[in-house]
N, C-alpha and C positions, 0 to 999 in steps of 0.2 A: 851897571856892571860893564867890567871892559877887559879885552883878554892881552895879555905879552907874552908872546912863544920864544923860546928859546931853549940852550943845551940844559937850560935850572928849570924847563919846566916852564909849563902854561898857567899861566898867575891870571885869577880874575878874584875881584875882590865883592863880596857880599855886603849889601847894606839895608838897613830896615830900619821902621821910625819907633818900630819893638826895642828891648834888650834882647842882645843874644847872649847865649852861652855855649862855648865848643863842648864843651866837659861834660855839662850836664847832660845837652843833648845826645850825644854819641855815646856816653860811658855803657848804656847798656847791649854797644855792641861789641865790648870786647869779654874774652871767655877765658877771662884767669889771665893772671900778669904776663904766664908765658906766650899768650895767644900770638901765633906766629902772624894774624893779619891784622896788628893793633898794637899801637907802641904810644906812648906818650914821653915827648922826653924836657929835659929841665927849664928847656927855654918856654914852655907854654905851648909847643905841638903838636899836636895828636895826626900822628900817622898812624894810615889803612891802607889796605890791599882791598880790593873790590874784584867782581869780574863782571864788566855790562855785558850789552847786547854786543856793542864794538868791540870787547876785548878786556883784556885787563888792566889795571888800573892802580898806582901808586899815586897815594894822594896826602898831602899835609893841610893841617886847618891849623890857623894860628887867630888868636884872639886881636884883631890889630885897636879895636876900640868897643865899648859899652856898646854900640848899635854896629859894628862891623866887624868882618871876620876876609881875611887873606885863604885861598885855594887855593894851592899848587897842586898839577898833578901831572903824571907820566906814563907813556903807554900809550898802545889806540884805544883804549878808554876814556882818553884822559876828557873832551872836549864833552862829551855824554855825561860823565860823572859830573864836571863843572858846571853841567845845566842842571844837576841832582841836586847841587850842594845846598840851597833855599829849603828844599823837601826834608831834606838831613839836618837843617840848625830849627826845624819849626815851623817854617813858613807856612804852611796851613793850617796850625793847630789853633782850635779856636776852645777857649776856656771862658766865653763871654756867658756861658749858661753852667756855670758851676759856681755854684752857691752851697757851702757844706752850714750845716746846724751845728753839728758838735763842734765846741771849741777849739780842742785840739786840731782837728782839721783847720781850720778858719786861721788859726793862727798859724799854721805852715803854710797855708794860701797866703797869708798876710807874706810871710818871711818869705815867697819865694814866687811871688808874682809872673816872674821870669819864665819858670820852666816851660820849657816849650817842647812836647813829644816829637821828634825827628821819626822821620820814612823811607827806607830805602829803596822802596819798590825792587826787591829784590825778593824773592818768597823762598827759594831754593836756598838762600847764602841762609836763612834765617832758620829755615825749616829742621834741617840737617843735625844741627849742633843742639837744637833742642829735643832733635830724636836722641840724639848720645846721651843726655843729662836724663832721659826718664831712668827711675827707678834706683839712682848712683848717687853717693856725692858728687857733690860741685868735684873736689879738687881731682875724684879722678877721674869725672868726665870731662873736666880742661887736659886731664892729660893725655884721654884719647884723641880729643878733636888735633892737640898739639902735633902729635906723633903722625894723624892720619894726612893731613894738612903739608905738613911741613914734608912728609914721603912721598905724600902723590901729589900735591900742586905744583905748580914752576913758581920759580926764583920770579920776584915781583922785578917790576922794570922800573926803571932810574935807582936814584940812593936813596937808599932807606938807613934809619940809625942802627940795625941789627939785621941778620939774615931773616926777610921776610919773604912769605911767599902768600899765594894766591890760590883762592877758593878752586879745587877740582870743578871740571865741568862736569854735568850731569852721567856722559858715556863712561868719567872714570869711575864713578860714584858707583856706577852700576858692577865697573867692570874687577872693581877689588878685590882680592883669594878672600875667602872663607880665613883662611888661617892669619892673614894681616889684620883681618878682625878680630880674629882672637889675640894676637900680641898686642893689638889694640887695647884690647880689654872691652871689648865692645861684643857684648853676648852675640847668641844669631839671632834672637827674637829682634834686638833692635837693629841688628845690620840689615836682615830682610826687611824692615820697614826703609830704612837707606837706600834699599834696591828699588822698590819698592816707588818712593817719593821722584828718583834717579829716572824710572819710567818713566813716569809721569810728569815729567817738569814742564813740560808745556804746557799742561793744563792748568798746571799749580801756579806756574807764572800769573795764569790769566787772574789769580785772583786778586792780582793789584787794581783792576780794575773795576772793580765789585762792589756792592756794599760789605760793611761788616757782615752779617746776614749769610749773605750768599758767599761772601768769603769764608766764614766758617765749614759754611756744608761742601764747599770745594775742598777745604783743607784734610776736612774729617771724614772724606770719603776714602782716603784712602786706609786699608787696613793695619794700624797699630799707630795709629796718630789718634789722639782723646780730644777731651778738653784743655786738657793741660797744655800739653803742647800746641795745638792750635791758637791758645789766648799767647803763649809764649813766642810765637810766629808772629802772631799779628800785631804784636806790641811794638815788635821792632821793623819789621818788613812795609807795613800798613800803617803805622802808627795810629793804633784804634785805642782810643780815651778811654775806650768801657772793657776791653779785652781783661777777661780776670782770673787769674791763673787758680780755678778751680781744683784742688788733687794736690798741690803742694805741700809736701812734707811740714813746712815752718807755716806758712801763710795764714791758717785759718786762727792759730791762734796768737800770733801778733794780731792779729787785728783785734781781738778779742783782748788782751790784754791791755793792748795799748789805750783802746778805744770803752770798753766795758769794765775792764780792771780784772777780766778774770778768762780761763782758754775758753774757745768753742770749733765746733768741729766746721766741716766743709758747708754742712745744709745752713747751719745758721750764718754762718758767716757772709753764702751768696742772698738770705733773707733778710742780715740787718746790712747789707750794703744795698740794696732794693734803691733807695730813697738817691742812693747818689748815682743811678745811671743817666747818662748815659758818660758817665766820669769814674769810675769804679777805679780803672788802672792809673788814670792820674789820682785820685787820692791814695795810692798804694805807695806812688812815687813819691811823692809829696810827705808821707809817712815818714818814709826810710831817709829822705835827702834832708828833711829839718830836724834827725836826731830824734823824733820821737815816735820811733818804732820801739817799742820792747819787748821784751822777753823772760821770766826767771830761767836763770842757767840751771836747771835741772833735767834728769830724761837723761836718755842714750844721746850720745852724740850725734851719731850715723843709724840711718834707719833704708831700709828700702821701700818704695814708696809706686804703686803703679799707675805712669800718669796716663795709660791709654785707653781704661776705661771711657764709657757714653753715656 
């Protein structure tokens, strides 16, 4: 890897004797098309807004070859982020002990060899936005994070293809009216868990360096953070292979359907996925990325759903 500074940004370019994939790996950290820290545009780039330890951070990843990948980025983050970018395409995900029995599995491990869980050791940037999605649909918990994001973070530094901005720090996080959460659409139960996470980010940082394990009990210490949200955390922050989003509205019976032919609730579904830990969330992804997650389109659309339970 080798760096070129300049007014376009600090380019270092990524290579491994793996496949990488920009898309696959990153895509679960964008939150609905609008997400103000996440843009993909026509030519194959996937721009982010980030905020390290240094600062914050505008950054492009471009597919430049089957085993390599181009990093641009801007800001005093930029040089931190660029030593991130291997953690973020996969670079430590190791899937040498996942062997699935069921077919269906087996044959999307076949079709997607590739995928590789990215990490962004970031716990806060991840923590937050899966506090806003407990209990909501998706689309109009992308439309909180959008609105809350794009009000209270700063305008991201260098060019971006859309007005993008950057993850609040922790003090804003904390220090947000009551009432911007309500135009939010963001109840108080889960704002004060915001406040709440916003205290404690030092501590919750620390759980990048943890095991799974004790990263949980660091996550879920704090009061109105579950399961759910913690496996939701840790999937993208931690990139933890087994993290499994116990409580989710859809989840328990795609799997069941997909996998059994027929729904099942929360208990069975963390009982017949037993056999595949310590890989639980990658055959979740592996699921949904090879097209053979299913569902009957029956049932309410929209449901409320509480993922803070323990």
């Amino acid at each position: 890897m080798s760096d070129a500074t300049g007014s376009s940004g600090t380019v270092r370019v990524v290579t491994s004797e793996k496949r990488l994939d920009v898309r696959m790996s990153l895509s679960p950290l964008r939150r609905g098309r609008g997400d103000p820290t996440y843009e993909s545009t026509p030519d194959g780039g996937i721009w982010r807004t980030s905020r390290m330890k240094s600062g914050p951070v505008t950054y492009r990843l471009t597919q430049a070859s089957p085993t390599s990948v181009q990093a641009r980025a801007w800001g005093p983050g930029a040089l931190e982020l660029l030593d991130a970018v291997p953690a973020l395409l996969g670079h430590g995900d190791d899937a040498s002990t996942f062997v699935p029995e069921h077919p269906i599995l087996r044959e999307a491990h076949r079709q997607l060899p590739h995928l590789r869980l990215g990490r962004t050791d970031l716990v806060l940037e991840a923590l937050i936005p899966a506090i806003i999605e407990q209990r909501v649909h998706g689309i109009s918990a992308f439309g909180s994070w959008r609105y809350l994001v794009s009000k209270f973070g700063e305008s991201a530094p260098g060019p971006t293809p859309k007005p993008m901005f950057v993850f609040p720090t922790p003090d804003v996080w904390r220090r947000i009216p009551s009432w911007e959460y309500h135009r939010a659409n963001v109840d108080p139960a889960r704002s004060k868990t915001i406040v709440r996470a916003a205290q404690a980010a030092g501590r919750l940082e620390e759980a990048s360096t943890m095991t799974p394990e004790d990263a949980q009990r660091r996550l879920r210490a704090i009061p109105g953070i579950g399961i759910w949200t913690a496996a939701e955390t840790a999937q993208r922050a931690l990139g933890d292979p087994d993290a499994l989003s116990v409580g989710d509205y859809h989840l328990a019976a795609v799997v069941g359907w997909s996998l059994l032919g027929r729904p099942i609730d929360d208990a069975e579904m963390v009982e017949y996925m037993r056999p595949l830990a310590p890989h639980r969330h990658r055959a979740i992804r592996l699921l949904y990325l090879s097209g053979k997650a299913t569902k009957p389109k029956f049932g309410p659309r929209t449901a409320l759903v509480d993922h803070t339970w323990h």
